[in-house]
N, C-alpha and C positions, 0 to 999 in steps of 0.2 A: 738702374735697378728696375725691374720688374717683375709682375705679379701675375698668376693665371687665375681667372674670376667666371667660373661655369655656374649658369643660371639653372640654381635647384631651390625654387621657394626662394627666392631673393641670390645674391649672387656670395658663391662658396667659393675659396681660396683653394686649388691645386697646388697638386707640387709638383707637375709636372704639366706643359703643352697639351692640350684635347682640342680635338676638333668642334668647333663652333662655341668654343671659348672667348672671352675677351682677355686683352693683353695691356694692362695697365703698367705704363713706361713714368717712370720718376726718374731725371738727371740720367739720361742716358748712356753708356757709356759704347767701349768698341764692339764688346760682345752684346748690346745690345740691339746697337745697327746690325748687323752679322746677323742677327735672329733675324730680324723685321726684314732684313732686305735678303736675306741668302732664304733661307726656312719659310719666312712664309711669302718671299716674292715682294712685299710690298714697295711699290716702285720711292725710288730714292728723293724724286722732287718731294714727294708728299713731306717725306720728314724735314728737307731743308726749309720748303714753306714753313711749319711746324715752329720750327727755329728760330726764325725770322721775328724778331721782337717788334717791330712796325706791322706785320702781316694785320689784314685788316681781314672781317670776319665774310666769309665766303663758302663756296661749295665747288668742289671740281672733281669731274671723275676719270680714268683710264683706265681700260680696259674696263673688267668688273671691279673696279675698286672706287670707292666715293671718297672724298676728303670732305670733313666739313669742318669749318674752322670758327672756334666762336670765340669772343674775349668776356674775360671774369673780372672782377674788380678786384684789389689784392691792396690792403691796408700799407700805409706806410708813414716812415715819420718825415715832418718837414710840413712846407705850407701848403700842402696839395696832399691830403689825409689820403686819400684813395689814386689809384693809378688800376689801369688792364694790362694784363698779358691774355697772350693767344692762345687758345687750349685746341688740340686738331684731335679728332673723333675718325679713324679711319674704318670704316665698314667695307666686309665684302659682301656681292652679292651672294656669297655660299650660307652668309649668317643667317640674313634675310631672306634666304631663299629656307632655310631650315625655320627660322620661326614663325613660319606662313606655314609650314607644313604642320607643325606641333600644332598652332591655334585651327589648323582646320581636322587634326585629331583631334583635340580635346572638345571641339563645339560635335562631334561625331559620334564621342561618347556619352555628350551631354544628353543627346539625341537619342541614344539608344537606351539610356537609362530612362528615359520619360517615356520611351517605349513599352518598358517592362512594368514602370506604372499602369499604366495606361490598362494594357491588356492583364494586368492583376487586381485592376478595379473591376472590369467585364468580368472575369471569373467567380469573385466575392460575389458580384450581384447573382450569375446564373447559379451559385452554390449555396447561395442562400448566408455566405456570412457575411464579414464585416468589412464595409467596403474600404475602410481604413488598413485594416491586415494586405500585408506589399508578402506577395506569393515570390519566390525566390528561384529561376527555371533550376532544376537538376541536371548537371552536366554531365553526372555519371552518366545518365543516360546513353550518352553519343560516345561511350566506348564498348560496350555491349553487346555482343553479337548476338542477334536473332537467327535463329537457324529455321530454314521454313524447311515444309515436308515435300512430298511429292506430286505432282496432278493428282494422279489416281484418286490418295488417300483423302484428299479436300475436297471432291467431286462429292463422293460417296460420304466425308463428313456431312457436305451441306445439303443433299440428298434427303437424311435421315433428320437434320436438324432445321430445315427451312419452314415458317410455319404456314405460307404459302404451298410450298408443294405438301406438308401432311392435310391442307383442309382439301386439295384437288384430290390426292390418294384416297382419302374416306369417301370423296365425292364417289371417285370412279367404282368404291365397292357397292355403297346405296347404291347406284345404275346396274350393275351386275346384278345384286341381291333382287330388283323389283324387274329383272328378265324372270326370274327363278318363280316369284311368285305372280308374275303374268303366265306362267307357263301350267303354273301350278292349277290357276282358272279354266283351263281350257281339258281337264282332266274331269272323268266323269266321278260324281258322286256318290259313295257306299253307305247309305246310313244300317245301323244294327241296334233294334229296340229288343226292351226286355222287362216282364213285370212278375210280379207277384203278389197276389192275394191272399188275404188266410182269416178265415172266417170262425169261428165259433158262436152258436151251437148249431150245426148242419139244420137248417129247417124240415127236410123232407124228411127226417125220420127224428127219433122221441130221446135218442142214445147222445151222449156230451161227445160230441166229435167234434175236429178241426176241418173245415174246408180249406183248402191249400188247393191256388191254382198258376200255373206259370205262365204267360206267354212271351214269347220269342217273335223277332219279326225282320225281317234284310228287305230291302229298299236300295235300288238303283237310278240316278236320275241323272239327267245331261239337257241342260239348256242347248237346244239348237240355236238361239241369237245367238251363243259364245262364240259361233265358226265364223262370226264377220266380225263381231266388235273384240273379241282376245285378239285376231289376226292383226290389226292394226293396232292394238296397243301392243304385243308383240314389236310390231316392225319400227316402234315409238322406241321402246324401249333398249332394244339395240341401238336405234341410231345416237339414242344418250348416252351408252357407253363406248361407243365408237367418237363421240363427241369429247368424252369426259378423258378418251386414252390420247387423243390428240393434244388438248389440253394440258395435259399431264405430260407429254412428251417435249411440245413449246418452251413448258416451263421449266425441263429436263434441259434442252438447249439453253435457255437464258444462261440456268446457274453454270452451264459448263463455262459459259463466255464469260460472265464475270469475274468467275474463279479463276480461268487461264489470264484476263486481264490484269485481276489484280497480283499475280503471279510473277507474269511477266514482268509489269512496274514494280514490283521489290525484287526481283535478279538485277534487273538492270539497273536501279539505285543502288544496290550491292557491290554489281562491278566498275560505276563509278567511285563510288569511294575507296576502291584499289585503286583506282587511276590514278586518283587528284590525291593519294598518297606518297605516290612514285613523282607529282608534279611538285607535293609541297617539299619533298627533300630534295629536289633540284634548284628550285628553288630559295631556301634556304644555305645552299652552296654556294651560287649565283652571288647570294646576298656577302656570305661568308669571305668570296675569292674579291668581290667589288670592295669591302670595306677595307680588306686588306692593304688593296692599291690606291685607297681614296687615304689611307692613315700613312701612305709611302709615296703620296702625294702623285701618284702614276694617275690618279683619276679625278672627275672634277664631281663637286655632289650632287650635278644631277644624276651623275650616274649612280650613283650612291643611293637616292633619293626613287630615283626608279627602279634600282632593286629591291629596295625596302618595302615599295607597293606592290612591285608583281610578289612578293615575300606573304603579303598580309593577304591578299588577294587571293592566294592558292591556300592560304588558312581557311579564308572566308569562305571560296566553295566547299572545302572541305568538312565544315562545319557542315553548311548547308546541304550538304550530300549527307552525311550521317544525320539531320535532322530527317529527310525525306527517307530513309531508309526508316526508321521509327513510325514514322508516317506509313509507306508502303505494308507495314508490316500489322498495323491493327486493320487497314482498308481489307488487307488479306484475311482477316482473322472474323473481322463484319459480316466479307462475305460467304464465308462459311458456316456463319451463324452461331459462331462464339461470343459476340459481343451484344 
């Protein structure tokens, strides 16, 4: 008689053979040899030793298979209360080879959750709340599609929104405006005076008259120093806004390169994650076609084991690529002066 015992949280009874099960044999019978030695190969000496009521308690292996052989004590009546029989433990290395891989995922994930602590303490502190509060990443996120716009229009966004280039812009028009009013100095001067008097009682004669008198008066005048010292503040004063357009232009150049760069780096995050799309469902076929022949016993589980990883692996970048696409895509947004 026997039992199929797969380990979920202590070990669970099948009702059928799974891979990386144990196989608990009571009073064996023909059909149970037939399994052990036809189905799953397990070589034949192992179970005769097994049988062997003197076998004394040992280890021995062939091929990938271990035997280990240990005696239990087993009550009985008569002058000799307790007596041993042999109990044989037959492992492969496919079990062992799978429960090294499960404890080095689960210490993986242990790892990565103490990660997400970790970096959800840092954010509490820079946010000012409670470092106790565990922030939770959003995974919608990483299904999302960001659609960016064109060069052109992010140029000329960040153009209008950079606050860099509007303090150079106002610069270059002060430099302009004080050409205007250097120019303005070196123009000659028109003054125009004007008065009025008005007198009552005329003194020169005895009669209540008003004295009402006007004058009017034009004035021309021109600083001769202007012709040397406006001349060089003049030629000052251009070379400020020839300074101020260069300036301005530099900083014309930066943003175009920032913007093309951060541009470029969200296309190409873009078109990687169409890639490692096409790689995770090959991938996952891979995986698909190997478990098939590893369950029809055509394959052995490292191969199983190594499709499983290149499986998670092509998840993993893919993750990783849609996080950097998110990423690429506020850098872009920065340097336009959205953020």
């Amino acid at each position: 008689m026997r039992k199929y015992l797969y380990c979920e949280n202590g070990f669970v009874e099948k009702p059928q053979w799974m891979p990386n099960c144990w196989v608990n044999v009571e009073c064996p019978d023909k059909s149970d040899f037939d399994f052990l030695t036809k189905d799953l190969k397990v070589p034949e000496s192992f179970l005769e030793d097994i049988a062997d009521v003197d076998e004394r308690p040992r280890t021995d292996t062939e091929e990938n298979w271990l035997l280990t052989i240990i005696r239990i004590p087993l009550q009985q009546q008569g002058s000799i209360p307790y007596t041993t029989i042999p109990i044989g433990i037959i492992t492969n290395n496919d079990v062992l080879r799978s429960e090294m891989q499960l404890t080095n995922d689960r210490l993986a994930v242990t790892e990565t959750r103490n990660n997400i602590r970790l970096v959800s303490q840092r954010l509490d502190i820079l946010l000012g709340m409670d470092e106790r509060l565990l922030l939770i990443p959003d995974t919608t996120l990483l299904e999302q599609t960001f659609q960016a716009g064109t060069y052109g229009e992010y140029v000329d966004r960040a153009f209008l929104s950079d606050p860099a280039m509007q303090l150079i812009r106002k610069q270059t028009e002060l430099a302009e405006n004080n050409i205007a009013l250097t120019r303005a100095e070196q123009l000659p001067r028109l003054s125009l005076t004007a008065s009025n008097t008005l007198a009552r009682p005329v003194s020169r004669t005895m009669a209540d008259l008003y004295n009402n008198n006007w004058n009017i008066g034009l004035s021309l005048s021109y600083p001769l120093s202007a012709l040397y010292r406006n001349r060089h503040r003049m030629n000052e004063a251009r070379q400020n806004v020839l300074l101020m357009r260069n300036t301005e232009e530099q900083k014309r150049q930066d943003i175009r390169m920032k913007v093309q760069a951060a541009l470029l780096k969200h296309h190409e995050a873009t078109d990687r994650v169409e890639s490692l799309k096409l790689s995770v469902k090959q991938a996952e076929e891979n995986y698909r076609i190997m478990r098939n022949r590893y369950m029809n016993q055509l394959a052995i589980l490292t191969d199983l084991l190594d499709a499983d990883n290149l499986r998670l692996n092509a998840e993993l970048q893919l993750t990783t690529a849609r996080t950097q696409v998110i990423y690429t895509y506020y850098e872009l947004q920065r340097a336009i002066g959205n953020l």
